[in-house]
C-alpha atoms as one frame of an Amber mdcrd trajectory, in Angstrom:
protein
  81.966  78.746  97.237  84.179  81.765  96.773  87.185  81.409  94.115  90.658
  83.000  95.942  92.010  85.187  93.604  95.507  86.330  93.294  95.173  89.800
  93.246  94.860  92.686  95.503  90.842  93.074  94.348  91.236  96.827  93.764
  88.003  98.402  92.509  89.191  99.639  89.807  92.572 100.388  87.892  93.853
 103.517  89.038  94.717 105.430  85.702  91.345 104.928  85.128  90.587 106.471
  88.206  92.629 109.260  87.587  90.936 109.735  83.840  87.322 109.273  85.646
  88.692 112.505  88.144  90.014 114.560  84.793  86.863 113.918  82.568  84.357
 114.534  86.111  86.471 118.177  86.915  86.236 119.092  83.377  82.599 118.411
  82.926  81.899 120.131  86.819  84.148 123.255  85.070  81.790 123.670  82.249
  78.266 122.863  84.203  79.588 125.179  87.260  82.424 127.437  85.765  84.099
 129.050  89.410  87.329 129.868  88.068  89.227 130.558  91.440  92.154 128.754
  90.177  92.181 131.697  87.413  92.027 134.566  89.399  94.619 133.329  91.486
  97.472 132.139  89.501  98.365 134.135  85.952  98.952 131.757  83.113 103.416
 131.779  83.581 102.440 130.946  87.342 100.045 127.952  86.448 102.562 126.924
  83.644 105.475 127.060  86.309 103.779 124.892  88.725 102.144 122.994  86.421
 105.576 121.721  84.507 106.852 121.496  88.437 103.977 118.976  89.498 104.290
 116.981  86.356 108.113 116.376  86.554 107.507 115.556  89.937 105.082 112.856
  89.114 107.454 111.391  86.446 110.181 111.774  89.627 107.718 109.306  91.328
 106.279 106.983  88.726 109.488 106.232  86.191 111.815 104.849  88.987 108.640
 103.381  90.630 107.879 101.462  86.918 111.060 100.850  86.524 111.708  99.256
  90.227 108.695  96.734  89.073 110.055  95.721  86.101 113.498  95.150  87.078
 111.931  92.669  89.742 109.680  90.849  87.300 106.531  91.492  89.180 103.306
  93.133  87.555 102.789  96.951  87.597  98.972  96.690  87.515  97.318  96.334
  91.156  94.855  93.852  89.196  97.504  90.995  88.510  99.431  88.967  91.258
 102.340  90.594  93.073 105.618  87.923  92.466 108.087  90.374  94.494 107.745
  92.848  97.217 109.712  95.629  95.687 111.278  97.264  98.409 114.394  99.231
  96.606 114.939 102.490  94.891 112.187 105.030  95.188 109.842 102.318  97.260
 112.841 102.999 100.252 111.777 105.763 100.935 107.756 105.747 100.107 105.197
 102.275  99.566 103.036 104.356  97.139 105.263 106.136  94.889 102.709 105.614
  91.770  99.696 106.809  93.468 101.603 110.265  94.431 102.383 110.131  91.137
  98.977 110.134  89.764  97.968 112.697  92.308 100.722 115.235  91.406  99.785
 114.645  88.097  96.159 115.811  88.484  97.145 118.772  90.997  99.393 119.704
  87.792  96.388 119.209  85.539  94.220 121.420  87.901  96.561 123.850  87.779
  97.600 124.605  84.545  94.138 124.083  82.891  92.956 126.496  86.397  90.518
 123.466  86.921  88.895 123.767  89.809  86.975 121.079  88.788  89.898 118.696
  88.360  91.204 119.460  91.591  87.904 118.963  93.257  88.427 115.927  91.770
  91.772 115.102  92.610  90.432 115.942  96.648  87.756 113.536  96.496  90.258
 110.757  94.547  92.564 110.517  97.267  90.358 108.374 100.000  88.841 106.463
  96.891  92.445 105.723  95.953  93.905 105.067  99.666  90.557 103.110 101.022
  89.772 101.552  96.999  93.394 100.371  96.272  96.118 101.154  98.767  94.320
  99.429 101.483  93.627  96.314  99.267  96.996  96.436  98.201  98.045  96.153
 102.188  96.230  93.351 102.868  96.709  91.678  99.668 100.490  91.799 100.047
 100.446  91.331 103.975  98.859  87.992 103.240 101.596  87.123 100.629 104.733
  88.264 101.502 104.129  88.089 105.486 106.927  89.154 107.896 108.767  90.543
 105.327 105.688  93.114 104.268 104.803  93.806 107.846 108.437  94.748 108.447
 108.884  96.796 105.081 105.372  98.879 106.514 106.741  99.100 109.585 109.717
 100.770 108.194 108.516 102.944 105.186 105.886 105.443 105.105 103.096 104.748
 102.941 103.049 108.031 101.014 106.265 109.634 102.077 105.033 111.375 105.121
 102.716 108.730 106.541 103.436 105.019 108.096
């Protein structure tokens, strides 16, 4: 007999993820050094874009931590939901935390001209939408309901994408 669970049953917490991705690129870097990311960007470039693609991550995740906590409801996918936050930043996109962590990484790629990393980062972004944004779906369809299956009907998952 199975145990229901209040959680979304991610497979695994997604800053770990995003470490796993980081460490991996690094370690592909030094075992298989490529270096296109260097030859094409100069160091002010990859600084530039770099600083860019981390403030734009902290554009997503702050308001996004921030939303959660106002409402009282857990940050981490791994402990029950006890609000559908649908205001601020999660108007407009359902996953502003995960774009987060993915600008974060591009940034990371970029600055360290890791091709590695963002090798990484390309092969993160099913694990994260099939391993945890999926889960999260169902998870909150079956809780909240209607009101879910509205809010998805409404606003995109990532920002560009229902």
């Amino acid at each position: 007999m199975s145990e229901h669970r209040d959680t979304a049953g991610v497979i695994a917490p997604p800053p770990l993820l995003a470490l796993a991705a980081a460490v991996l690129g690094l370690l592909i870097d030094r075992w298989l050094p490529f270096d296109a990311l260097g030859a094409l960007l100069s160091w002010p470039a990859r600084l530039a874009i770099g600083v860019l693609l981390f403030a734009a991550c902290a554009a997503f995740g702050f308001p996004a931590l921030f939303a959660f906590r106002a409402a009282g409801t857990h940050v981490e996918p791994w402990k029950p939901a006890t609000a559908l936050v649908t205001t601020g930043i999660f108007r407009r996109l359902r996953n502003p935390m995960y774009v987060g962590i993915v600008l974060f990484l591009l940034g990371l790629a970029i600055l360290l001209a890791s091709d590695g990393i963002l090798a990484m980062t390309l092969l993160l972004m099913p694990v994260l939408h099939f391993g945890v944004v999926r889960r999260e779906e169902r998870y909150l369809e079956a809780k909240f309901g209607d009101a879910y299956r509205r809010y998805k009907e409404t606003v995109p998952r990532y920002g560009w994408l229902r």
